[in-house]
HTML snippet that shows the backbone in 3Dmol.js (N, CA, C, O; Angstrom):
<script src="https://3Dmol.org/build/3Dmol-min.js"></script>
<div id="view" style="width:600px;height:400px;position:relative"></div>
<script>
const pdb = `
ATOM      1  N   UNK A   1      25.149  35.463  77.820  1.00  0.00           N
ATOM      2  CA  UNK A   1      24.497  36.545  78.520  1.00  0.00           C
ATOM      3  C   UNK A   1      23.492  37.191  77.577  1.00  0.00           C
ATOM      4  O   UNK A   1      23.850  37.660  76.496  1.00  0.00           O
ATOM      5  N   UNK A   2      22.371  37.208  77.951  1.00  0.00           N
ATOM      6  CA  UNK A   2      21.728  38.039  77.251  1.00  0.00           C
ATOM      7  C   UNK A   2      20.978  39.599  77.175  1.00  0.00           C
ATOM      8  O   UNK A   2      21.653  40.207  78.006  1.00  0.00           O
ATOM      9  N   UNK A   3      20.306  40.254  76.824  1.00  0.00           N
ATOM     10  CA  UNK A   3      20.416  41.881  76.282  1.00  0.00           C
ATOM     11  C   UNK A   3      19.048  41.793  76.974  1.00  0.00           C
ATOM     12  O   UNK A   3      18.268  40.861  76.778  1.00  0.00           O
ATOM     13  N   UNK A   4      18.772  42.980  77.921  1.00  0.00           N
ATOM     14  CA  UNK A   4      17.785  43.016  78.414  1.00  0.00           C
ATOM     15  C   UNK A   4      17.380  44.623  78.533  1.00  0.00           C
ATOM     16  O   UNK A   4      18.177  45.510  78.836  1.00  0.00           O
ATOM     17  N   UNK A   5      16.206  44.778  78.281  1.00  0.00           N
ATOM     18  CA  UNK A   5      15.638  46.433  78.188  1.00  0.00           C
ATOM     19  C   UNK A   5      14.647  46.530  79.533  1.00  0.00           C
ATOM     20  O   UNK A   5      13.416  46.530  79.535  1.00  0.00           O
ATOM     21  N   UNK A   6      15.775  46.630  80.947  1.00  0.00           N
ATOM     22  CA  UNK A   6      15.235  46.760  82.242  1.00  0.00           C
ATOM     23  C   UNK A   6      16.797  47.359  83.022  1.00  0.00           C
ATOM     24  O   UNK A   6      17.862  46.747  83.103  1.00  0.00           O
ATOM     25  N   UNK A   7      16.356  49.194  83.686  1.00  0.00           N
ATOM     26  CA  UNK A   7      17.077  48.874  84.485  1.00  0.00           C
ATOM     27  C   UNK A   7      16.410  49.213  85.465  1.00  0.00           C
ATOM     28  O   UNK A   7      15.302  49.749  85.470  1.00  0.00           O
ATOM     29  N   UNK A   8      17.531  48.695  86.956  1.00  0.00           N
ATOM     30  CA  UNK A   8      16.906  48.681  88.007  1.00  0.00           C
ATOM     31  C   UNK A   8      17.595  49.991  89.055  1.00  0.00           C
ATOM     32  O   UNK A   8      18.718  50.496  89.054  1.00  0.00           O
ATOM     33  N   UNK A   9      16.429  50.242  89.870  1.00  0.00           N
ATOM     34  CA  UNK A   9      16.754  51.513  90.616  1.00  0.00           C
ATOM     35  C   UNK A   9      17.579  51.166  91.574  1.00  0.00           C
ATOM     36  O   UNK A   9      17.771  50.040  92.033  1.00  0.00           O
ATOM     37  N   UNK A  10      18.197  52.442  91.943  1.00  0.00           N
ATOM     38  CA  UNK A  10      18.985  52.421  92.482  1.00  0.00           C
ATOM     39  C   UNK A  10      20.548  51.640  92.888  1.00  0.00           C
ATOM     40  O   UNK A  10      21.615  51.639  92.273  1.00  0.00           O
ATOM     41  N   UNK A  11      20.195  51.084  94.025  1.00  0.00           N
ATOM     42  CA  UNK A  11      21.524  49.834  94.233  1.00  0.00           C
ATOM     43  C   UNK A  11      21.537  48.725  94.013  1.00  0.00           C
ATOM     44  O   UNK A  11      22.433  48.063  94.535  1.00  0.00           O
ATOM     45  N   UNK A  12      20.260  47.866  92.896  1.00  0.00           N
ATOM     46  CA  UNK A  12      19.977  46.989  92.481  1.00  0.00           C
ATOM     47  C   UNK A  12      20.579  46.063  91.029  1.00  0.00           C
ATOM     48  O   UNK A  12      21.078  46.549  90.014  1.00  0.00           O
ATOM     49  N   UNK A  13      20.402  45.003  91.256  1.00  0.00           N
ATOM     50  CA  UNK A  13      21.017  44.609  89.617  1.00  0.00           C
ATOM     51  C   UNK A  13      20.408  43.693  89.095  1.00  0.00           C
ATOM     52  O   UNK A  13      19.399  43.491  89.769  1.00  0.00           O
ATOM     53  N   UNK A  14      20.456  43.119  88.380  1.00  0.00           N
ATOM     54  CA  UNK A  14      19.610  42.434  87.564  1.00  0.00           C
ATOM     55  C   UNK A  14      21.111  40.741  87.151  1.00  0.00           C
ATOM     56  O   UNK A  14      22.242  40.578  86.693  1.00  0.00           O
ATOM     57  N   UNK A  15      20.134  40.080  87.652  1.00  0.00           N
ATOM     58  CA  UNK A  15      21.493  38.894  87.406  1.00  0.00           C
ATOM     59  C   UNK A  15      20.607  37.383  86.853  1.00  0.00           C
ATOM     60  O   UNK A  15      19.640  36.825  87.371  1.00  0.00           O
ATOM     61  N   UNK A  16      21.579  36.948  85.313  1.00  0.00           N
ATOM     62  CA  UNK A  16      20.837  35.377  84.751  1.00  0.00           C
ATOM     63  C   UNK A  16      22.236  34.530  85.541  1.00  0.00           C
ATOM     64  O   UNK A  16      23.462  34.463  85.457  1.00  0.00           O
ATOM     65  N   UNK A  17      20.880  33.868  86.480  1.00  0.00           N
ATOM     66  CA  UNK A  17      21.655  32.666  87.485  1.00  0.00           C
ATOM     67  C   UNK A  17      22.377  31.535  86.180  1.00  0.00           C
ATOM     68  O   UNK A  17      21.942  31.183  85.084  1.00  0.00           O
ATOM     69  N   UNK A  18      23.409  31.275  86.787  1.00  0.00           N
ATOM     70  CA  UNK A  18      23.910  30.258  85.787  1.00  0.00           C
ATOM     71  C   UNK A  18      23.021  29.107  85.998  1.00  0.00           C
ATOM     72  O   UNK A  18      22.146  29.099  86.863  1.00  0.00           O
ATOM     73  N   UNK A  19      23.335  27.828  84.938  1.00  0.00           N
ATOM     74  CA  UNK A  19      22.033  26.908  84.754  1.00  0.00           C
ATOM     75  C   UNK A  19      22.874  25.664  86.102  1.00  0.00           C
ATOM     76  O   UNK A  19      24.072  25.448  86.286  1.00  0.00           O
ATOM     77  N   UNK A  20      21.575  25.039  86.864  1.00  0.00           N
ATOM     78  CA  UNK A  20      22.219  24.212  87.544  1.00  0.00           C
ATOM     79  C   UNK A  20      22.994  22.859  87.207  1.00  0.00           C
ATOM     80  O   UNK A  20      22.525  22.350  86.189  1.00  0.00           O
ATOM     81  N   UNK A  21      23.862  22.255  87.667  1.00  0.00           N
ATOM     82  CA  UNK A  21      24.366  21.359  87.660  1.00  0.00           C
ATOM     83  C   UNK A  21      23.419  20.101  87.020  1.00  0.00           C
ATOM     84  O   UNK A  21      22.249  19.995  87.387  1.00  0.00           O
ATOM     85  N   UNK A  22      23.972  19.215  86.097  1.00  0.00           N
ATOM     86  CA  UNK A  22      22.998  18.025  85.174  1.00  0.00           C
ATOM     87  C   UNK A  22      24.011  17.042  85.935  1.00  0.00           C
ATOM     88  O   UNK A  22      23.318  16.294  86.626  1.00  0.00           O
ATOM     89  N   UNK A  23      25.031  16.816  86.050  1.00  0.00           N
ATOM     90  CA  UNK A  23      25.338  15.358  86.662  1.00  0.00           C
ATOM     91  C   UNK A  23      26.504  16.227  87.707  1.00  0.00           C
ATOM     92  O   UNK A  23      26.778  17.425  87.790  1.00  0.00           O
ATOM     93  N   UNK A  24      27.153  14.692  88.619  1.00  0.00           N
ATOM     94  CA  UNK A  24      28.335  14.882  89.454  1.00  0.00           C
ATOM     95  C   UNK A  24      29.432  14.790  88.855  1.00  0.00           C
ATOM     96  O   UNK A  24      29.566  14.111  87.837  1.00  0.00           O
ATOM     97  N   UNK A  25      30.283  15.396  89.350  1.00  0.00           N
ATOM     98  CA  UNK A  25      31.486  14.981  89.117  1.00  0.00           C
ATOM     99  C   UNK A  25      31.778  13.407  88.590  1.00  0.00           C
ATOM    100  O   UNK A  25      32.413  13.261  87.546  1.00  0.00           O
ATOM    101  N   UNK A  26      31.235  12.079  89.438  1.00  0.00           N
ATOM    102  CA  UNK A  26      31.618  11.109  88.849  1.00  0.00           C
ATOM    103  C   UNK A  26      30.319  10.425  87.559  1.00  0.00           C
ATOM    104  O   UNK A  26      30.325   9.377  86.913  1.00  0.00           O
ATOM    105  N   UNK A  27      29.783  11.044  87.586  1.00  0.00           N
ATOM    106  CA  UNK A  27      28.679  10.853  86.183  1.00  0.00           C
ATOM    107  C   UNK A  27      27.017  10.635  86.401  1.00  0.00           C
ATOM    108  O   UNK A  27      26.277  10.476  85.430  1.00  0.00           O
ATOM    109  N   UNK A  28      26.637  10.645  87.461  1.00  0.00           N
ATOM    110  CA  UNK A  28      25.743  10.745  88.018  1.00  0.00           C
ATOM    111  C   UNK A  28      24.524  11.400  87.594  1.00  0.00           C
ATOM    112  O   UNK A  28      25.005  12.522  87.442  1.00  0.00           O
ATOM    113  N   UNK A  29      23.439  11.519  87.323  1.00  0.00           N
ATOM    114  CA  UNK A  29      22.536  12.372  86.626  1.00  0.00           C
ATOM    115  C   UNK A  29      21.695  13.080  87.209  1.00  0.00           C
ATOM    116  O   UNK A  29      20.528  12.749  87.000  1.00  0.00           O
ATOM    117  N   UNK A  30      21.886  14.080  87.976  1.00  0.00           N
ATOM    118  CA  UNK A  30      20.763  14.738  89.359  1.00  0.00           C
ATOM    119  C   UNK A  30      19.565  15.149  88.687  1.00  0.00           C
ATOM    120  O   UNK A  30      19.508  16.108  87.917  1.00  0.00           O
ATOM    121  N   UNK A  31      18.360  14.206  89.079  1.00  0.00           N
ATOM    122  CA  UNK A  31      17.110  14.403  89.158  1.00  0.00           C
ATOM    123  C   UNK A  31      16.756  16.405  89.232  1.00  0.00           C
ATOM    124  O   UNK A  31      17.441  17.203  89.871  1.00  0.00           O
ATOM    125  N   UNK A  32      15.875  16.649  88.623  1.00  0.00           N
ATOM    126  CA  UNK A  32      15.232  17.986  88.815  1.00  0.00           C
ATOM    127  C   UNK A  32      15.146  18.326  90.351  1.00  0.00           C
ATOM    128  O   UNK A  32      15.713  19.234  90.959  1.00  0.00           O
ATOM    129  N   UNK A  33      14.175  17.229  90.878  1.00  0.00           N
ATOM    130  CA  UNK A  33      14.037  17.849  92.078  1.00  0.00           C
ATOM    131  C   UNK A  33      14.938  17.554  93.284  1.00  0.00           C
ATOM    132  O   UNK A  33      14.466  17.444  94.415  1.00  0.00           O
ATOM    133  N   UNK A  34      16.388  17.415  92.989  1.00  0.00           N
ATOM    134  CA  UNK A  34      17.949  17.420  93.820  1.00  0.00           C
ATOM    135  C   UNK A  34      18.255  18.330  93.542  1.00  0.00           C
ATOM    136  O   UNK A  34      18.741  18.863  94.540  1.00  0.00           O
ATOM    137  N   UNK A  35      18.327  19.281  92.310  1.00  0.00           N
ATOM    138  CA  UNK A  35      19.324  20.014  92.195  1.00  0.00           C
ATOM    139  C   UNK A  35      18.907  21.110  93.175  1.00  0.00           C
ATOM    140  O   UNK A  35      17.836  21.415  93.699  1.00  0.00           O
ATOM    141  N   UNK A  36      20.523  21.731  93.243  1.00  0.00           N
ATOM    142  CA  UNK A  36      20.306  23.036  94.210  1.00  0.00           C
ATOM    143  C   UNK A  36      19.988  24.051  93.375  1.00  0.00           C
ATOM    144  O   UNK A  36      19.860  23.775  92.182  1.00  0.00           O
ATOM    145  N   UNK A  37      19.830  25.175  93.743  1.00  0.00           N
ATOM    146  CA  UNK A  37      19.246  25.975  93.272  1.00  0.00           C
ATOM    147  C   UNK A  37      20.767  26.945  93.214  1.00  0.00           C
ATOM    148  O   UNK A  37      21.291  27.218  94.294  1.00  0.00           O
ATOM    149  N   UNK A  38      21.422  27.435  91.912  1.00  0.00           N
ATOM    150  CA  UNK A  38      22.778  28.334  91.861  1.00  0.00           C
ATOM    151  C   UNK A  38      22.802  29.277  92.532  1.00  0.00           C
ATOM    152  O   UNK A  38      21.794  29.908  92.849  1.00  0.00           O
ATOM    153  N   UNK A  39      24.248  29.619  92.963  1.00  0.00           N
ATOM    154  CA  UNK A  39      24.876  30.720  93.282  1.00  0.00           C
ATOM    155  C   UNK A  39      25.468  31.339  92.900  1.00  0.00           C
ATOM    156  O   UNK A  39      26.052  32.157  93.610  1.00  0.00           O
ATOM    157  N   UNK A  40      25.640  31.281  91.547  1.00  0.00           N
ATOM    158  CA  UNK A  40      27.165  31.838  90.135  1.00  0.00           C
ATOM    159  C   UNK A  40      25.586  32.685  89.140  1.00  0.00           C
ATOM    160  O   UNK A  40      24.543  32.185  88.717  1.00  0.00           O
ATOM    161  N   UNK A  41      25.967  33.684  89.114  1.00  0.00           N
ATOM    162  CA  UNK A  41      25.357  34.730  87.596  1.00  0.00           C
ATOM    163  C   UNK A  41      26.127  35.384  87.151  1.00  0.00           C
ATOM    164  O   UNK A  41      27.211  35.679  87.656  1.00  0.00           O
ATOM    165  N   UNK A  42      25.637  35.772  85.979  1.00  0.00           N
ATOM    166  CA  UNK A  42      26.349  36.726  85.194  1.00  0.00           C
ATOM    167  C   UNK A  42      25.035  38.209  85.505  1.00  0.00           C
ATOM    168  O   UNK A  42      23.810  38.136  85.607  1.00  0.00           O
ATOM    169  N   UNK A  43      25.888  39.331  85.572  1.00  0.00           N
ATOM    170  CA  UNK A  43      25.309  40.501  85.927  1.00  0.00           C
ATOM    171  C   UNK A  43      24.422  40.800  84.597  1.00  0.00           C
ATOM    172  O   UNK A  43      24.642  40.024  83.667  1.00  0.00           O
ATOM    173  N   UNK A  44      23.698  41.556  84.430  1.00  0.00           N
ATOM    174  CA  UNK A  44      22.742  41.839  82.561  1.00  0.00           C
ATOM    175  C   UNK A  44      22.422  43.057  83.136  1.00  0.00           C
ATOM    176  O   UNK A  44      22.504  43.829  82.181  1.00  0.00           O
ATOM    177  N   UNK A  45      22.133  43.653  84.028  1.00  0.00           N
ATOM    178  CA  UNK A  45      21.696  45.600  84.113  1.00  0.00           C
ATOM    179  C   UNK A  45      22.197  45.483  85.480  1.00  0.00           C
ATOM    180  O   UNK A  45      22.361  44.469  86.159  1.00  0.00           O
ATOM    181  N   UNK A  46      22.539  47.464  85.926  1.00  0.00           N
ATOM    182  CA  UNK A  46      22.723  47.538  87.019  1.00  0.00           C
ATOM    183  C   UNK A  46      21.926  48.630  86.840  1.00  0.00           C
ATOM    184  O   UNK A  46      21.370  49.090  85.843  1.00  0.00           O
ATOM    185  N   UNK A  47      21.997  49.179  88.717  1.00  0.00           N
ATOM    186  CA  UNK A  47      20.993  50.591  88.805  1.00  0.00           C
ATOM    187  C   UNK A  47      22.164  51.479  89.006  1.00  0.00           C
ATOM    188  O   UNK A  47      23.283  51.000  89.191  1.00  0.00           O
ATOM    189  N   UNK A  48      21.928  52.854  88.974  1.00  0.00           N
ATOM    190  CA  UNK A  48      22.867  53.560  89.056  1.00  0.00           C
ATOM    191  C   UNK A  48      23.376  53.935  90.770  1.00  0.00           C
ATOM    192  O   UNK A  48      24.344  54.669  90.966  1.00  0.00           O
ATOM    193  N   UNK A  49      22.732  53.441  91.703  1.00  0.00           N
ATOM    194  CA  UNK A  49      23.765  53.527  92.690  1.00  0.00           C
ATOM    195  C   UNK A  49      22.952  55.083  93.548  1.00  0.00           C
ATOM    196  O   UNK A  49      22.351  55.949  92.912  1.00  0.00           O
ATOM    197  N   UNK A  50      23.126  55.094  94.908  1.00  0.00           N
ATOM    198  CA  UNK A  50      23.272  56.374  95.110  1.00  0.00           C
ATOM    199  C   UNK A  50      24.414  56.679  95.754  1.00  0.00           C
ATOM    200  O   UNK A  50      25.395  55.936  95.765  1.00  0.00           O
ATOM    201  N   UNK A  51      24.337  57.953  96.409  1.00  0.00           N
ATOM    202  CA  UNK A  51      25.685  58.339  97.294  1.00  0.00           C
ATOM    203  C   UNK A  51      25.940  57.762  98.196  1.00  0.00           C
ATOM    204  O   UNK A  51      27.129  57.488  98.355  1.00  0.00           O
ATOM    205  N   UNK A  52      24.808  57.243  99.347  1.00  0.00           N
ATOM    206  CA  UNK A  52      25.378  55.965 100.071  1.00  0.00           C
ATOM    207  C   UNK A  52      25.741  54.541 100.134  1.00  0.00           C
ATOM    208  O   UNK A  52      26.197  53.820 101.022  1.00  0.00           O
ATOM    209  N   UNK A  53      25.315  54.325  98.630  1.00  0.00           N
ATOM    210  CA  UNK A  53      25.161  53.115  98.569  1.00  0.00           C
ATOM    211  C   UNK A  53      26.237  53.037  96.935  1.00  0.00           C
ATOM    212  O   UNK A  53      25.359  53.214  96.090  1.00  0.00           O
ATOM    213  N   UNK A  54      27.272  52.911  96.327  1.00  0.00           N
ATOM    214  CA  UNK A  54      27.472  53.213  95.125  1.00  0.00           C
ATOM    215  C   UNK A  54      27.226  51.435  94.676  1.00  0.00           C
ATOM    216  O   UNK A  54      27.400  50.471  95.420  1.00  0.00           O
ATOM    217  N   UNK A  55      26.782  51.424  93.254  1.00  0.00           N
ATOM    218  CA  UNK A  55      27.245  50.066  92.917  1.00  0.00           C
ATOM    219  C   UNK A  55      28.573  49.861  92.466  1.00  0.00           C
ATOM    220  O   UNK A  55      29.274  50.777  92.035  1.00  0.00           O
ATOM    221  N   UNK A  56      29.025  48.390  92.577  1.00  0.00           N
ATOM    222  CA  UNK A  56      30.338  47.881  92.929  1.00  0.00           C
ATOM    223  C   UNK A  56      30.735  47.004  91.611  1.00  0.00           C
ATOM    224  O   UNK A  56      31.854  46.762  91.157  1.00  0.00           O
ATOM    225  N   UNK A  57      29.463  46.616  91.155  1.00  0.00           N
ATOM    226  CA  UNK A  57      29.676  44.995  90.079  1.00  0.00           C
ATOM    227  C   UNK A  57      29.304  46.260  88.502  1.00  0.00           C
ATOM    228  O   UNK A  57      28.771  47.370  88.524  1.00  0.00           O
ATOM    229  N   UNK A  58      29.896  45.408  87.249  1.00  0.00           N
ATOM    230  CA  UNK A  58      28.938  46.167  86.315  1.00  0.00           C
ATOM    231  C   UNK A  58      28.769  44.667  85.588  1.00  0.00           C
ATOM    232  O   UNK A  58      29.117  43.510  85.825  1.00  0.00           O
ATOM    233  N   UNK A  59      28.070  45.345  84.624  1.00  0.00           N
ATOM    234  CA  UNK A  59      27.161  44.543  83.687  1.00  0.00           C
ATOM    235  C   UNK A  59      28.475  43.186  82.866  1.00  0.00           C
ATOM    236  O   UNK A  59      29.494  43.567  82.290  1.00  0.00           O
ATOM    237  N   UNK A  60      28.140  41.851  83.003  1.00  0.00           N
ATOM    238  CA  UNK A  60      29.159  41.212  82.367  1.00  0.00           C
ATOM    239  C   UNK A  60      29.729  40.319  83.508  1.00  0.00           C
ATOM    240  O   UNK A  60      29.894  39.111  83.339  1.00  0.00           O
ATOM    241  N   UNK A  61      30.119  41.150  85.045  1.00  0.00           N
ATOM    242  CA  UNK A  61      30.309  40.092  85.608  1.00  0.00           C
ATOM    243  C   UNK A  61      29.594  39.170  85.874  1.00  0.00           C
ATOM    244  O   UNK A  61      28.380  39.020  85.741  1.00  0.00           O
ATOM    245  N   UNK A  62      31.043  37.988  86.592  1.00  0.00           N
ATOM    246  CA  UNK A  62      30.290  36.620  87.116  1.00  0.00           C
ATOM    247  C   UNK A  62      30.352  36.641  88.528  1.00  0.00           C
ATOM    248  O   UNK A  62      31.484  36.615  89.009  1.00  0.00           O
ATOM    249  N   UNK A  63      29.142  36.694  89.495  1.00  0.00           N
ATOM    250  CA  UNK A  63      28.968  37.028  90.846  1.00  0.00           C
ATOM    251  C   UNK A  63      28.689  35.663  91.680  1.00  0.00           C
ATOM    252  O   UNK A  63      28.363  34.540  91.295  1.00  0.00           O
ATOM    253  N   UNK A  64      28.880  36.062  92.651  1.00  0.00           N
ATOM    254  CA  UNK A  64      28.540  34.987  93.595  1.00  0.00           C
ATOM    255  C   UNK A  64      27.501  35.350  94.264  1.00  0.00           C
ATOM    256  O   UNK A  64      27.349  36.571  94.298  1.00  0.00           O
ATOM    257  N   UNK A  65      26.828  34.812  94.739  1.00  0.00           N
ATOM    258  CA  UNK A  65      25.866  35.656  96.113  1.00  0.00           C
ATOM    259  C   UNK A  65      24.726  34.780  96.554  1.00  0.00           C
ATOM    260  O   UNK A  65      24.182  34.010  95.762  1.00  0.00           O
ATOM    261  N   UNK A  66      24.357  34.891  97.818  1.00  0.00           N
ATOM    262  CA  UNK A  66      23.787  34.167  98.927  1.00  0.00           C
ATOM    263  C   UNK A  66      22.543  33.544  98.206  1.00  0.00           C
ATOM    264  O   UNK A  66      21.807  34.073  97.374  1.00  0.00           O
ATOM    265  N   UNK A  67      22.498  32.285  98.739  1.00  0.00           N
ATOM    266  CA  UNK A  67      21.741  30.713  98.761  1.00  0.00           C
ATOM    267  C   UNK A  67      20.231  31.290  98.584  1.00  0.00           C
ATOM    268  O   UNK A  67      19.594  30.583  97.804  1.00  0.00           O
ATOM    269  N   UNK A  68      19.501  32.369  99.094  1.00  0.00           N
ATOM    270  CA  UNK A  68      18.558  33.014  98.886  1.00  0.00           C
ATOM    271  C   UNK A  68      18.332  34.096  98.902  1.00  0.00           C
ATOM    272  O   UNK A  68      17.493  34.711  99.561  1.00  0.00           O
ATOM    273  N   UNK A  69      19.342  34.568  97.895  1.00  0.00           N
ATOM    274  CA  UNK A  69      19.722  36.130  97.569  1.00  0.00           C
ATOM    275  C   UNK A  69      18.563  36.915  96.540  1.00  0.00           C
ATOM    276  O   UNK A  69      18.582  36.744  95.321  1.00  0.00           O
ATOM    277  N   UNK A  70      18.012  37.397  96.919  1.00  0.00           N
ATOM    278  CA  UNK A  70      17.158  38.025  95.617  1.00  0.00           C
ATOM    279  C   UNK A  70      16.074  37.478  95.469  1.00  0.00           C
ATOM    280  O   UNK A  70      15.670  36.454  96.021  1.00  0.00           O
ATOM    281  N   UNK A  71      15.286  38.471  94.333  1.00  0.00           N
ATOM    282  CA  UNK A  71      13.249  37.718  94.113  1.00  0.00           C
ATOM    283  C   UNK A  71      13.783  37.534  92.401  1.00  0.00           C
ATOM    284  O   UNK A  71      14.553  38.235  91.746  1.00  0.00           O
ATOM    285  N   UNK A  72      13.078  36.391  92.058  1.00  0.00           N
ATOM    286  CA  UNK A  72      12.740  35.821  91.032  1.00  0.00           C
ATOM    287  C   UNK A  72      12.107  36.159  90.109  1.00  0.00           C
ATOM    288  O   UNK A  72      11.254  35.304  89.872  1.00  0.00           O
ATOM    289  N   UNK A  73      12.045  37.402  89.089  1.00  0.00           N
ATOM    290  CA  UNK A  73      11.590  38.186  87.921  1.00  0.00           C
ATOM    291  C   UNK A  73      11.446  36.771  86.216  1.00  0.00           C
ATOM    292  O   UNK A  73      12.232  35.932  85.775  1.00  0.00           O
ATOM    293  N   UNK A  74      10.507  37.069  85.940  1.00  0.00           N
ATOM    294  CA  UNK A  74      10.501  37.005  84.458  1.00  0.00           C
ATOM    295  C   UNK A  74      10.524  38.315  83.161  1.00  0.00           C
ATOM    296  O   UNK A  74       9.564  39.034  82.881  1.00  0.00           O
ATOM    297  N   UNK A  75      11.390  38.339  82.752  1.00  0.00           N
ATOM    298  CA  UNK A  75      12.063  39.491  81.586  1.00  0.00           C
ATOM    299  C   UNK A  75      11.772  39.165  80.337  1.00  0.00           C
ATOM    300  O   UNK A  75      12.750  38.621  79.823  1.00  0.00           O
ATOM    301  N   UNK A  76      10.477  39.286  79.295  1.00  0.00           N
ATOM    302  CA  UNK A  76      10.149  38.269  77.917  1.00  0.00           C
ATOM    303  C   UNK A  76      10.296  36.754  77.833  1.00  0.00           C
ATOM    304  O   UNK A  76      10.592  36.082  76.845  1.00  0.00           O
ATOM    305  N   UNK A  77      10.072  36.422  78.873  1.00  0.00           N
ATOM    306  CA  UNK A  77      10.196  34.678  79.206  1.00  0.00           C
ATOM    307  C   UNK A  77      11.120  33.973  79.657  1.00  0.00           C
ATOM    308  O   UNK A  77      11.006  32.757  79.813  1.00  0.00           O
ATOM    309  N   UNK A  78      12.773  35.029  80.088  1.00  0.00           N
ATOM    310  CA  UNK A  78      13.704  34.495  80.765  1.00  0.00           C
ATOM    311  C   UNK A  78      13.858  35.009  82.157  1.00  0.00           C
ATOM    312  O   UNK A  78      13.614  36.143  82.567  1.00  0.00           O
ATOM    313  N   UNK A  79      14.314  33.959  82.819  1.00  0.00           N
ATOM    314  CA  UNK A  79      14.314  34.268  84.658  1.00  0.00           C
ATOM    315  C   UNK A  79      15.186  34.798  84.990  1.00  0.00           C
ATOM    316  O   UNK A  79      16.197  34.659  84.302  1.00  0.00           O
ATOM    317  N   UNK A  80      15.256  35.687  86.226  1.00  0.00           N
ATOM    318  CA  UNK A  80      16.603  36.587  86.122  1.00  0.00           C
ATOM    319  C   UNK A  80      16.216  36.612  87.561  1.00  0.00           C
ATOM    320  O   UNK A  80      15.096  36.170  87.817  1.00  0.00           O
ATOM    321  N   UNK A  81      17.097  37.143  88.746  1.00  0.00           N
ATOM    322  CA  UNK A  81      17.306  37.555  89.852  1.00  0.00           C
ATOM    323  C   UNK A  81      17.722  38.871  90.179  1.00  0.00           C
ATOM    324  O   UNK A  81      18.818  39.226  89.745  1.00  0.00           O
ATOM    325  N   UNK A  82      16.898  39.846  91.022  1.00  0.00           N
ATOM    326  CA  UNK A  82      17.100  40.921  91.030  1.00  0.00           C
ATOM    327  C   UNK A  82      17.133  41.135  92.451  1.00  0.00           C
ATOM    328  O   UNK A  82      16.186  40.732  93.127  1.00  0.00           O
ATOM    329  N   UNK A  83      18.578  42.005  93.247  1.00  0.00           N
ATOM    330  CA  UNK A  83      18.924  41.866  94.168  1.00  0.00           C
ATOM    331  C   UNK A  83      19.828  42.873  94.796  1.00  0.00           C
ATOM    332  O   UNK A  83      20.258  43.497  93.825  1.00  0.00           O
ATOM    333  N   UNK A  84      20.144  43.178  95.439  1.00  0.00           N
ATOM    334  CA  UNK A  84      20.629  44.509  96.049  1.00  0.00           C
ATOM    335  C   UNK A  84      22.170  44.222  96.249  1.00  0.00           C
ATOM    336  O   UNK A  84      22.659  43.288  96.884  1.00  0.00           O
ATOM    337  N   UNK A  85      22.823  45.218  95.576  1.00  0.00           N
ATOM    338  CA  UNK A  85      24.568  44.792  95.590  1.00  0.00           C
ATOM    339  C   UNK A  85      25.561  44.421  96.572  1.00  0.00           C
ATOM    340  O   UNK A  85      26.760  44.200  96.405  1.00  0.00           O
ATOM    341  N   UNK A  86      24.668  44.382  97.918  1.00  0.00           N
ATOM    342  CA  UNK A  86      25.374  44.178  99.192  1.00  0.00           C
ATOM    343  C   UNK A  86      25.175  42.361  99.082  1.00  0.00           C
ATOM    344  O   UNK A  86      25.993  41.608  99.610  1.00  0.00           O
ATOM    345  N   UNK A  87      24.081  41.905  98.389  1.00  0.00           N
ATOM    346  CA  UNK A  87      23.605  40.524  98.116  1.00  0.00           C
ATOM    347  C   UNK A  87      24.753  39.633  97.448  1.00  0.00           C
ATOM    348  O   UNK A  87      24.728  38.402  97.432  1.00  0.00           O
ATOM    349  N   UNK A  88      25.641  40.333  96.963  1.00  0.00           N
ATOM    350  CA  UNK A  88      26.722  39.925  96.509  1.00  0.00           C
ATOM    351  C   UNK A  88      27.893  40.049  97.140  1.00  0.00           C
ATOM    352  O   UNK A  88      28.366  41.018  97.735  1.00  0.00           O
ATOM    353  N   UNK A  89      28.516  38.471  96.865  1.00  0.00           N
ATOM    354  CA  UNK A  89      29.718  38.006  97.725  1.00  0.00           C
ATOM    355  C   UNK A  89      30.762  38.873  97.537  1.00  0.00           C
ATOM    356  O   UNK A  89      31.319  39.705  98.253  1.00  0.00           O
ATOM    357  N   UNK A  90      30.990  38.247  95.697  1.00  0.00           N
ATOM    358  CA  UNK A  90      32.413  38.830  95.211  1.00  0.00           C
ATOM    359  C   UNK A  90      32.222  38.457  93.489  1.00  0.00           C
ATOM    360  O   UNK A  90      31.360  37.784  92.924  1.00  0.00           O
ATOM    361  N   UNK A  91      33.247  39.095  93.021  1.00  0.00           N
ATOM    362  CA  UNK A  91      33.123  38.515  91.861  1.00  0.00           C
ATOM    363  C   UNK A  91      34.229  37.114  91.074  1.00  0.00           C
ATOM    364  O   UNK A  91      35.267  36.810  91.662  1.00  0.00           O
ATOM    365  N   UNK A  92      33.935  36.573  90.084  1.00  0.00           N
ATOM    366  CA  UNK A  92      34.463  35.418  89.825  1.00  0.00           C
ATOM    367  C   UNK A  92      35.800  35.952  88.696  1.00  0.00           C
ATOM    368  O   UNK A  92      36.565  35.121  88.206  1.00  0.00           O
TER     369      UNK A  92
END
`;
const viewer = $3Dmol.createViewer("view");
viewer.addModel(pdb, "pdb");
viewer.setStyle({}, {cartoon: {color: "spectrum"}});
viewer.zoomTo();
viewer.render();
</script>
């Protein structure tokens, strides 16, 4: 996980998608353009939440959340997903 100097407003969080899958289960080597695109991150900032909305996850977890959950940020040259805490399933 790495240290990032961004937080995000409100009910938002800031999440590094885990890296996708390099082979199958039986040894297989998935081409770039097969792989899916993850659903597993680790959380790196949250926003502080308001009264209707509190955040739920903190910084550290491992989340799940929807197939096209969130917009696609660059943070000093690493990609991160930033996404609204309802965007999230559950945690791991």
């Amino acid at each position: 996980m790495s240290k990032v100097n961004f937080t995000p407003n409100e009910d938002r969080i800031l999440v590094e998608a885990a890296a996708a899958e390099e082979k199958t289960a039986s040894g297989i080597i998935i081409p770039d353009t097969a792989k899916e695109k993850p659903q597993e991150g680790t959380i790196v900032a949250v926003g502080k939440g308001t009264s209707e909305k509190p955040v739920t996850v903190k910084v550290g977890d491992r989340v799940l959340y929807g197939k096209y959950a969130g917009t696609e940020i660059t943070i000093s040259g690493v990609e991160y997903l930033i996404m609204k805490n309802s965007d999230v399933f559950g945690t791991l």
